[in-house]
N, C-alpha and C positions, 0 to 999 in steps of 0.2 A: 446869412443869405448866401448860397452859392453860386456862382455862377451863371448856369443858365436863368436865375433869379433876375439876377442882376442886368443880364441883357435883355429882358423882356419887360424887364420895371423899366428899362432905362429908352426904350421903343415907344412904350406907353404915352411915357411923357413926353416923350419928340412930339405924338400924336395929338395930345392934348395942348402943347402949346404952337403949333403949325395945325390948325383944324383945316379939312379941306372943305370944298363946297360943293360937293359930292359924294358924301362917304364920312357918317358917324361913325368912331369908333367907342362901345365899351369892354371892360375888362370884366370877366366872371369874378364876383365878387370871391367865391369859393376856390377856385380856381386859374391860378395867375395865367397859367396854358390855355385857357379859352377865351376865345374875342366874341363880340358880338360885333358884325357893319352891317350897317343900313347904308345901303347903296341908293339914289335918287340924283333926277336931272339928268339923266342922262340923253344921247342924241337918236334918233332913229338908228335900227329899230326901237331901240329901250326907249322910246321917250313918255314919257309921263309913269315910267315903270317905278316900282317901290319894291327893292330886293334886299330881303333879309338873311345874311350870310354867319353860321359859327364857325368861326377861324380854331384849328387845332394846332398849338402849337408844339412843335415833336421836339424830343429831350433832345436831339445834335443840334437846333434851332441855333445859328442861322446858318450856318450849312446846309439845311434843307429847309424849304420854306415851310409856311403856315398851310395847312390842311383844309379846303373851303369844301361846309355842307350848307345847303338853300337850308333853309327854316324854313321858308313859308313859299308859298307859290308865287311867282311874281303876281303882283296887283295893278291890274290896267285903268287905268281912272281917261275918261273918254269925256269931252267937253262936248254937249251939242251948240251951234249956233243959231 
């Protein structure tokens, strides 16, 4: 395992044993360099928003951060009363 291996397996798992309550993260099973978050809960404006983000993670990683592209459209879910 080399290096940049090493620091993103070992990210992973900070992630997985600190879960937040805002923000899944998975790991491209193919792929160690790509995340999937699901971002939720958020406050106005995002609120009731559901954003689905792939995290690219660049080979100087952590010197330069993870690369965020939307997946999907954010999803407005609207309660009537």
């Amino acid at each position: 395992m080399n290096r940049l291996q090493k620091v993103i397996t070992s990210q992973y798992r900070f992630h997985l044993r600190h879960p937040d309550d805002y923000m899944m993260i998975v790991m491209d099973d193919t792929n160690i360099q790509e995340w999937y978050a699901l971002v939720v809960g958020l406050d106005e404006p995002f609120l009731h928003g559901q954003y689905l983000f792939k995290l690219t993670i660049p080979k100087d990683f952590p010197m330069k951060p993870p690369k965020p592209n939307e997946v999907i459209p954010p999803v407005w879910l609207f309660m009537s009363r």
